[in-house]
Residue, then its C-alpha position, 0 to 999 in steps of 0.5 A: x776086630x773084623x768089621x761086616x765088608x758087604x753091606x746089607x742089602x736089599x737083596x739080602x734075607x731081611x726080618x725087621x724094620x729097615x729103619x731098626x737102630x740095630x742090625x744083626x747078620x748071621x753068617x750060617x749053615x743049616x747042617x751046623x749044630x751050633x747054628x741050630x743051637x743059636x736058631x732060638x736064641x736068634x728068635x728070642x731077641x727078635x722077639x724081646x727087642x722087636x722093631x728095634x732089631x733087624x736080623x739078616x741070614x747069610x749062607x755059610x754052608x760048611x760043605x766039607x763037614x756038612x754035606x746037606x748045608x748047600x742043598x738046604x741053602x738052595x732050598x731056602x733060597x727057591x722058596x724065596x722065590x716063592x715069598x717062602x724063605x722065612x718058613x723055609x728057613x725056620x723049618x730046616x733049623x727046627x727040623x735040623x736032626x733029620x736034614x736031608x734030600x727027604x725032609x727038604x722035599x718034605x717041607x717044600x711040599x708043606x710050604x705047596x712049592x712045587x716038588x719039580x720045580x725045587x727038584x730041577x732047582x737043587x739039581x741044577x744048583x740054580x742058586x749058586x751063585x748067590x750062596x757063593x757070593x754070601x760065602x765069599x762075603x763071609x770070608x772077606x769080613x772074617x767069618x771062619x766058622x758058623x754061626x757067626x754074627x755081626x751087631x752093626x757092622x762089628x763082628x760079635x766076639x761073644x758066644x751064640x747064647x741069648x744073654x750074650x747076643x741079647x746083651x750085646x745088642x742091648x749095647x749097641x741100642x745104649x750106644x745110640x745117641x737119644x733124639 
């Protein structure tokens, strides 16, 4: 079983509690059907499993099949700068159909990023650096594909659905010892 090999950070993409009891990771790419598919799952555990889940993003733009997934992962990242990651994030998946040069300069503006400013960022690949390191963490822990989860540090073998993410999850939380 492949096992997370960089740990979670704080300069990782963090929803939930940092004391949450279960930590799931997703390695993704904003151009990946699959991912877009997983996207409400994702959401639905968070929901249903609230303060006990704490849920981190990864890039793992698949570049050779999807030629939009680094531009997105560098938008996403510039709106962090911003405090804007999440929004940005959640509209590239929800919008996932039209990915584009188009729909990323459009939901910056939406978010009231500035249109230079994510332009020279895109232009200039000004996060590369941290998508390459996220990618090549990925790599080392076994990710091969997106999405790919790990819960609590073991790479999840199940499938991308909610029952089988929230079931798997659902696991870890049993496996803690009560206080």
């Amino acid at each position: 079983m492949s096992v997370l090999r960089t740990p979670v950070t704080s300069a990782d993409h963090i929803q939930g509690p940092m004391d949450a009891p279960v930590t799931l990771v997703e390695y993704g790419d904003y151009e990946c059907g699959y991912c877009g598919l997983a996207f409400p799952n994702i959401k639905g555990a968070q929901k249903h499993f609230a303060k006990k889940l704490r849920f981190v993003f990864r890039h793992f733009p698949l570049t050779e099949a999807h030629p939009f997934a680094e531009a997105a992962a560098e938008a996403a990242e510039y709106a962090g700068t911003h405090d804007l990651f999440w929004e940005m994030h959640d509209g590239l998946y929800t919008n996932q159909d039209e990915l584009g040069l188009a729909l990323i300069l459009s939901l910056g503006s939406a978010l009231g990023l500035s249109d230079l400013g994510l332009r020279d960022a895109l232009a200039q690949r000004r996060f590369a650096a941290k998508i390459q390191a996220d990618f090549l963490g990925g790599v080392r822990s076994g990710v091969n594909g997106t999405p790919s989860f790990f819960i609590n540090g073991e790479k999840h073998a199940g499938s991308y659905s909610y029952q089988e993410l929230a079931a798997a999850i659902d696991a870890h939380l049993q496996a803690i010892p009560a206080r």
